[in-house]
C-alpha positions in Angstrom: 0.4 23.2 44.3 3.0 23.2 41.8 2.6 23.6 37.8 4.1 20.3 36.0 5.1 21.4 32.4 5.0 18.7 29.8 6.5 19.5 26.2 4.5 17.6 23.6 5.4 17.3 19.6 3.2 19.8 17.2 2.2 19.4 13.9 2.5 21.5 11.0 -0.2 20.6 8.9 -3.5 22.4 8.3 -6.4 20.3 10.2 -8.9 23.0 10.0 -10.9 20.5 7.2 -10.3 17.8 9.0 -13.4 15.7 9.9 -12.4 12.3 11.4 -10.0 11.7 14.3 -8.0 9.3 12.3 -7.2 11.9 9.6 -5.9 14.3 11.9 -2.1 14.1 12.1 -0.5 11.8 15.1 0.6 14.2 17.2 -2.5 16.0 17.0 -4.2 12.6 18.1 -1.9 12.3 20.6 -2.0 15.9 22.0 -6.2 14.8 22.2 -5.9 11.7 24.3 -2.7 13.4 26.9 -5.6 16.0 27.2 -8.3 13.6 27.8 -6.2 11.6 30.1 -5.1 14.9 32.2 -8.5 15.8 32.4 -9.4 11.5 33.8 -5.9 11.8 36.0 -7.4 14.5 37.9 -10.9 13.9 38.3 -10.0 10.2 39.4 -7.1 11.6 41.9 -4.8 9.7 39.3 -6.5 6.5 40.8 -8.5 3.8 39.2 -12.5 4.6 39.2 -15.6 2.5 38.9 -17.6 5.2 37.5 -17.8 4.8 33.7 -15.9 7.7 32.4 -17.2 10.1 30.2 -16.8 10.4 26.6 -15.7 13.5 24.4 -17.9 14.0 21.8 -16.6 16.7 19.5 -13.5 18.4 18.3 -13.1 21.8 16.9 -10.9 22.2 14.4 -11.6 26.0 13.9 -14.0 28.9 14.5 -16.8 27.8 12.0 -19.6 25.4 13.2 -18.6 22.8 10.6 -15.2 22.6 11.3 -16.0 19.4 13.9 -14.8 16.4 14.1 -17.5 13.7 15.7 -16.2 10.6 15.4 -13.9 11.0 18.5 -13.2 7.6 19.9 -14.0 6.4 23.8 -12.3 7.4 26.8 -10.5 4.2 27.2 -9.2 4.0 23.8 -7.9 7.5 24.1 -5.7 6.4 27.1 -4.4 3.4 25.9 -3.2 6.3 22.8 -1.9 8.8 25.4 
């Protein structure tokens, strides 16, 4: 195996009060969906599957319980983002 490094734009801004996946800031958003989409690339063998794929349900935005965002949109519409 060899380690593939991808570089991906940060964000500056604070998003530990952030609730809702469209407030958080676009990079962020897109940092969530290349995640997601690793996570499908792998578990799929980077192939199509008929399985339905599972959805991520929260986001931590910090260390405190209520810093979680819920509203998290499907699998698929995270990889059409990524």
């Amino acid at each position: 195996m060899q380690p593939i490094y991808v570089h991906l734009p940060g964000w500056s801004e604070d998003i530990a009060g952030v609730k809702s996946f469209t407030k958080l800031p676009k990079n962020a958003q897109h940092y969530i969906a290349f995640l997601v989409k690793s996570v499908v690339d792998v578990a799929t063998r980077g192939g199509a599957t008929k399985a339905p794929l599972p959805n991520l349900r929260y986001i931590g935005t910090g260390p405190d319980p209520d810093q979680i965002i819920r509203d998290v949109p499907a699998t698929e519409e995270l990889l059409k983002l990524a």
